[in-house]
Backbone as CSV, one residue per row, in Angstrom:
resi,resn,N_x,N_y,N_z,CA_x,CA_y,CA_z,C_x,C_y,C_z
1,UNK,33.852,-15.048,84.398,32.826,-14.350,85.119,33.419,-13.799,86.409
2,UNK,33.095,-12.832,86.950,33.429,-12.487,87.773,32.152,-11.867,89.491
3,UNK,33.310,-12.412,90.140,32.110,-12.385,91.603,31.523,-11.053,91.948
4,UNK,29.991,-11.203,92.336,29.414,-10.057,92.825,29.575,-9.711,94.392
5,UNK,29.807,-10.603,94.998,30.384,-10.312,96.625,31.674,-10.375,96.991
6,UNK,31.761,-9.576,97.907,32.974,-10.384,98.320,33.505,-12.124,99.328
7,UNK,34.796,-11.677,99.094,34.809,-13.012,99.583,34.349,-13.559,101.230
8,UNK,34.382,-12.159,102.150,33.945,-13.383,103.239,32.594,-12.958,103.293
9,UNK,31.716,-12.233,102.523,30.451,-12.153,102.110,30.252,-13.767,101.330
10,UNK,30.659,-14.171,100.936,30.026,-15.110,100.287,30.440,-16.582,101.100
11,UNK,31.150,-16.428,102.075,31.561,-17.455,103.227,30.688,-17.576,104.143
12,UNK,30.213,-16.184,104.794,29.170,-15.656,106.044,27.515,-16.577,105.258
13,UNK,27.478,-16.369,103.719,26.181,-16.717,103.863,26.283,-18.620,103.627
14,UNK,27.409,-18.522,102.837,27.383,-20.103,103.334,27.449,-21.034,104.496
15,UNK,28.153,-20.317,105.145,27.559,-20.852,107.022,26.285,-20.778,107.222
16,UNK,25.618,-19.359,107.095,24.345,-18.974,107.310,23.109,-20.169,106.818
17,UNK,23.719,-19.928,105.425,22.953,-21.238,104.584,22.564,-22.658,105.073
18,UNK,24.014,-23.368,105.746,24.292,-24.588,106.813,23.477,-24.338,107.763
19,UNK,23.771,-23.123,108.595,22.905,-23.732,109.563,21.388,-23.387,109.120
20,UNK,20.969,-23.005,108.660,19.717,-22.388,108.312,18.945,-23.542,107.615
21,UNK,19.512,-24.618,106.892,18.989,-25.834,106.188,19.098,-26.927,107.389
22,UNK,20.133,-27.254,108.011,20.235,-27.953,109.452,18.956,-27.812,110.261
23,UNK,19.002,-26.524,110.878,17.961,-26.309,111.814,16.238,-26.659,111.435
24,UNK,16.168,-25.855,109.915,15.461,-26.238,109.514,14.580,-27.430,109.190
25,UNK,15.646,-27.784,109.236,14.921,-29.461,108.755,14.805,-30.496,109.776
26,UNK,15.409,-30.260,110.905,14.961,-30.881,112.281,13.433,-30.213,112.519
27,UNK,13.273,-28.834,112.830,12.265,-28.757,112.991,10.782,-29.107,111.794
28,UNK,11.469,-29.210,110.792,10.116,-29.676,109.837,10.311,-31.046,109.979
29,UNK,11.211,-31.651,110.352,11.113,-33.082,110.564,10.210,-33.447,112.124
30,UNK,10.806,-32.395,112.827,9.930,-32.600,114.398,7.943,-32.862,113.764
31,UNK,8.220,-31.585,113.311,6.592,-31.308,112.880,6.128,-31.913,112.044
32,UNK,6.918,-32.372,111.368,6.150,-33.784,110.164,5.747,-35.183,110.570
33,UNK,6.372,-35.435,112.135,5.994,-36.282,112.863,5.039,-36.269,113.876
34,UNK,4.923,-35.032,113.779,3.954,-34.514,115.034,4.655,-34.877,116.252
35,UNK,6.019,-34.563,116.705,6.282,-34.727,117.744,5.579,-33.914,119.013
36,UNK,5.438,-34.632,120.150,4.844,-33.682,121.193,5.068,-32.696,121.732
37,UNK,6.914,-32.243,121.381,7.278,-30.975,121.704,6.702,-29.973,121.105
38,UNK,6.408,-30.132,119.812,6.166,-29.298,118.491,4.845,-28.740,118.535
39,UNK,3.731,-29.903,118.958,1.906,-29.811,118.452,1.626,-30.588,119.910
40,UNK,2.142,-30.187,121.063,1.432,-30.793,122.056,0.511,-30.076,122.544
41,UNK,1.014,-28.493,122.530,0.483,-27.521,123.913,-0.621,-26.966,122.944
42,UNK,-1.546,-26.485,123.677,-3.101,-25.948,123.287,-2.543,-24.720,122.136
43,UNK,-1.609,-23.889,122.356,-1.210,-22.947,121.398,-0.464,-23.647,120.143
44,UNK,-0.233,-24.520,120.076,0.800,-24.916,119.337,-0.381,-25.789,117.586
45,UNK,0.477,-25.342,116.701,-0.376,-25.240,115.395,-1.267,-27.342,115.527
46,UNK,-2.364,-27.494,115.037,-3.147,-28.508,114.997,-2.077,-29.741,113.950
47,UNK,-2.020,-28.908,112.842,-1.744,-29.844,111.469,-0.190,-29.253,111.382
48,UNK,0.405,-30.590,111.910,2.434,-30.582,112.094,2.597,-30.592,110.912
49,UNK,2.046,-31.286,109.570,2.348,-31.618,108.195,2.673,-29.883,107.327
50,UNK,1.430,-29.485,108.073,1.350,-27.936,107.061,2.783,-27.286,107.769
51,UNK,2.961,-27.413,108.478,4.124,-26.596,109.211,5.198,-27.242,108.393
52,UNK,5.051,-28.348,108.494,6.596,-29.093,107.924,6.836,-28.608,106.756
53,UNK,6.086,-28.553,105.843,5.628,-27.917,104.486,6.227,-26.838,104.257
54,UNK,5.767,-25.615,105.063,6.604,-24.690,105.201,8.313,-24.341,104.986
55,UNK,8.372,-25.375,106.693,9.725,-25.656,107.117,10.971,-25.880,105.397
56,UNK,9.527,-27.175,104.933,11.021,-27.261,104.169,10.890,-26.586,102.834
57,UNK,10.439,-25.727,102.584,9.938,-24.773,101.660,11.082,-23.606,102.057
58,UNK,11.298,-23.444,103.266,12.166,-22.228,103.918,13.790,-23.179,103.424
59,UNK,14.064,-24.501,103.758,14.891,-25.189,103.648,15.227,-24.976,101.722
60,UNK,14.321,-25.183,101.125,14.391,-25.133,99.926,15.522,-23.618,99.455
61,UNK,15.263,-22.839,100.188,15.631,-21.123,99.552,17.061,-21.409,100.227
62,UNK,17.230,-21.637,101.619,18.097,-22.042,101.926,19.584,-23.063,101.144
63,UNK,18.791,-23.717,100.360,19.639,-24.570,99.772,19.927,-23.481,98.086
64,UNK,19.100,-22.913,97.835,19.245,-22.084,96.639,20.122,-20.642,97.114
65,UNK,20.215,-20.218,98.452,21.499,-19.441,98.967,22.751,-19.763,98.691
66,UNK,22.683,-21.091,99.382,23.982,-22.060,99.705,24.771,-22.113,98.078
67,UNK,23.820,-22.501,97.340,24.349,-22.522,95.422,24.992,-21.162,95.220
68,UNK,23.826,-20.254,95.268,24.372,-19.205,95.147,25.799,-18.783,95.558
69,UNK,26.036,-18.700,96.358,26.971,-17.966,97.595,28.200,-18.782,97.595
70,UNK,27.786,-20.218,97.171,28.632,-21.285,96.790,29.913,-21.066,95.161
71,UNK,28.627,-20.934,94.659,28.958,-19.993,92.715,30.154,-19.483,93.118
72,UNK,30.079,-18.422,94.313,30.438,-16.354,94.315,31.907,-17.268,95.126
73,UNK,31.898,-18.029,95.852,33.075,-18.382,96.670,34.518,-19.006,95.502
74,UNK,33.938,-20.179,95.092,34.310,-20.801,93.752,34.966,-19.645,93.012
75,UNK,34.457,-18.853,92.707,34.759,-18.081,91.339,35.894,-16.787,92.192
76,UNK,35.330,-16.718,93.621,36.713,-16.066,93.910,37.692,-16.902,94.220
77,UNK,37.975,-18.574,94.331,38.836,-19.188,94.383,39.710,-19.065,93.205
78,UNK,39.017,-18.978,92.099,39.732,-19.340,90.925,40.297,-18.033,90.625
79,UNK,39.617,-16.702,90.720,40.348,-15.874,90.386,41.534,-15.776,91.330
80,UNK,41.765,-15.726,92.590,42.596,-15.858,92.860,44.182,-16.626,92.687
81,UNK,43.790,-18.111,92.421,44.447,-18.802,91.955,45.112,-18.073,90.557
82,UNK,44.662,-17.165,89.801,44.856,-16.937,88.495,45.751,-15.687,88.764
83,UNK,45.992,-15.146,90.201,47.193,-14.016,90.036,46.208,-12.772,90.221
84,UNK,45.301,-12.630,90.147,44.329,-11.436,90.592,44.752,-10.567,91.266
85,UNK,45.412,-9.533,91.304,44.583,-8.258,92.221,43.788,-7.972,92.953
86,UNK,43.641,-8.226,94.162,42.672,-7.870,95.129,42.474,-6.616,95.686
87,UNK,41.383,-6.016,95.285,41.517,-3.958,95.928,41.030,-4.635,96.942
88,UNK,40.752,-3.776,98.067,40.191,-4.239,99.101,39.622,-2.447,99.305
């Protein structure tokens, strides 16, 4: 099979991916606790749970990037390894 990105296309979103599941999940963890930073102030959403929900719903796609992008990295490892041609 061969990769649909390139290679530091498929590096950029795996960082992206990291931090994007990281961050994520502190803050749905903040809000699943109802910490006071999160649901203290009069603007700030009532129900931390529904937020968290969200949060890790966003975390979820995040982790289905990371596979992805993960696949596309892999498969340009191997072609490489195999003597490939690289156009650039």
């Amino acid at each position: 099979m061969k990769p649909v990105v390139s290679v530091g296309q498929a590096w950029i979103c795996i960082v992206i991916s990291v931090f994007g599941i990281v961050i994520l999940s502190v803050i749905g963890a903040l809000f699943k606790a109802n910490h006071h930073s999160m649901v203290g102030s009069t603007d700030d959403p009532a129900d931390g749970a529904v937020v968290a929900g969200t949060a890790f719903s966003a975390v979820i796609v995040y982790v289905v990037f990371l596979v992805g992008c993960g696949f596309q990295a892999l498969l340009h490892m191997r072609e490489s390894r195999r003597g490939a041609i690289a156009l650039s």
